[in-house]
N, C-alpha and C positions, 0 to 999 in steps of 0.2 A: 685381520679379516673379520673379524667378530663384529668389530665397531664398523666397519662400514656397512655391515647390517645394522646395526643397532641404530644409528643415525636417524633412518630412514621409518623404523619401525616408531622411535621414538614421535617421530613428525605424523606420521599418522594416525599414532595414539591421540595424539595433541589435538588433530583436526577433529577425530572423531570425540573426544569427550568434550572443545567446544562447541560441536553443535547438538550435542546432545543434553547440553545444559543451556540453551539459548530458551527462551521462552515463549511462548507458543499461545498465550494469556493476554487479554487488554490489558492497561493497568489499572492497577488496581484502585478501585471504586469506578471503573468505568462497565458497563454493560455491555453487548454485542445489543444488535436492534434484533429483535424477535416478536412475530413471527417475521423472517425474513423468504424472498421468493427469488431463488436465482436467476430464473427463467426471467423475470422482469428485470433484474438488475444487471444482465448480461446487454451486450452492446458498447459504442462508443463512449465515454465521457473525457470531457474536456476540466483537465488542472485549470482551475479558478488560484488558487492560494497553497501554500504548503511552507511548513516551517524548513527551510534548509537542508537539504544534507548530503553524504558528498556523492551520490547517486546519482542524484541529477543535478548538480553544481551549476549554475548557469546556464541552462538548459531555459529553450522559449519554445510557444504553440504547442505544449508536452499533451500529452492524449495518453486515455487508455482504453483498451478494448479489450471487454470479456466473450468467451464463448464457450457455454456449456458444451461438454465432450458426455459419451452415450455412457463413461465408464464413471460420470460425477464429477469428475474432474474439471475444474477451468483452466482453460487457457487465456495466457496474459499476454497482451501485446503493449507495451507501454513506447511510444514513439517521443521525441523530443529534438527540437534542433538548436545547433549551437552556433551561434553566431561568430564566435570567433572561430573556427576553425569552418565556417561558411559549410557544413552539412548536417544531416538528419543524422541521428542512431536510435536505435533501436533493441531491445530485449523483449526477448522471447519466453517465457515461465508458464506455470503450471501451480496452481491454487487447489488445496487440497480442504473439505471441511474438517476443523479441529474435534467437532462432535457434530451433533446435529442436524440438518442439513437447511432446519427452519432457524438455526442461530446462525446469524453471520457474521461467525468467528472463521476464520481460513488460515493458513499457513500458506505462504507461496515460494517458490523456488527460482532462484534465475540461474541458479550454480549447481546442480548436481546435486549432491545430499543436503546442502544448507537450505533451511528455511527461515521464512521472515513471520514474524504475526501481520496479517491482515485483518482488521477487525472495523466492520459498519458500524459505525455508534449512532451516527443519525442522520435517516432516511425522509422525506417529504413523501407523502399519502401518494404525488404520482411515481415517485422513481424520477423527480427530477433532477434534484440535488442530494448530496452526501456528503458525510463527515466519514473520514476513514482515519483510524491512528495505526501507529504499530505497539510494540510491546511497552512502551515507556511513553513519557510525555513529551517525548523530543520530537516525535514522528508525526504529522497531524498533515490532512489532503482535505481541501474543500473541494469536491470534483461539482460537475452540473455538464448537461446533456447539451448546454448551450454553450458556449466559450465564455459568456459572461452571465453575470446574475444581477436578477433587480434586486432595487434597494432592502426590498421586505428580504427579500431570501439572504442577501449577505447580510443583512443584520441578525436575520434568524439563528444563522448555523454563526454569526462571531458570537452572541449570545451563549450559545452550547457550549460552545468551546472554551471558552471563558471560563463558564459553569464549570465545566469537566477540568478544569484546571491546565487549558493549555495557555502558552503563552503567545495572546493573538497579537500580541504590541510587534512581535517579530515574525508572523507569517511575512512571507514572501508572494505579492500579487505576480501571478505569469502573465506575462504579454502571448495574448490571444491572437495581438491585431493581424 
């Protein structure tokens, strides 16, 4: 009897001390963009590029939509459709400020307690385009308000990224068409 409790207590020890050791941080030598404004950076954006991963795995037309909530919080709406199995999905989360609320560092949630780092690294002067990573250099989103970007802009942010030490030889262009 002991061990069939124990089993279970076991596994959510587990859950709870990996997300409590997940990191919540750019990485490092990378900055959040500050001052940041959520209220402007709230609304539609359209996935331009992103390095892989298995979140949205072949996923096309992927979007995200922010919306400031009265309690701080944002709400994420990330949409994506997949062509092999010919429908949309969808997740639904919740973006919390890590400090600050003019650094736009965030933590977001699609799962209950687990969080993800969300962190703006580079923003253009209107809010048109953006660089976003997660906690490592695996995770990297060129987002824009347009489904596609001109030349100066995508040259701008592979420039950053580069910079910032991501690996843009393997971003993945999304099909917007």
């Amino acid at each position: 009897m002991k061990y069939k409790l124990l089993l279970p207590l076991i596994g959510l020890g587990s859950l709870a001390l990996l997300s409590a050791c997940q990191t919540m941080t750019p990485p490092s030598g990378i900055n959040p963009v500050t001052p940041f404004d959520v209220e402007k950076y709230q609304g539609k954006w359209f996935e331009v590029a992103r390095l892989e991963n298995r979140f949205e795995k072949g996923l096309t037309h992927v979007t995200a939509t922010y919306r400031l909530q009265k309690d701080g919080t944002v709400t994420v709406i990330n949409r994506g459709f997949n062509p092999k199995k010919g429908q949309w999905s969808e997740s639904i989360g919740k973006a919390r400020f890590t400090g600050s609320h003019d650094r736009a560092a965030l933590k977001v949630s699609f799962f209950g307690p687990f969080y993800a780092s969300y962190n703006v690294i580079a923003l253009d002067d209107d809010d048109q385009t953006a660089l976003v990573c997660g906690p490592d250099r695996s995770y990297l989103w060129i987002l824009s308000r347009r489904p596609h970007l001109t030349a100066t802009s995508r040259q701008t942010l592979l420039v950053k990224a580069k910079q910032a030490g991501f690996a843009i030889d393997q971003l993945l262009w999304t099909d917007q068409e």
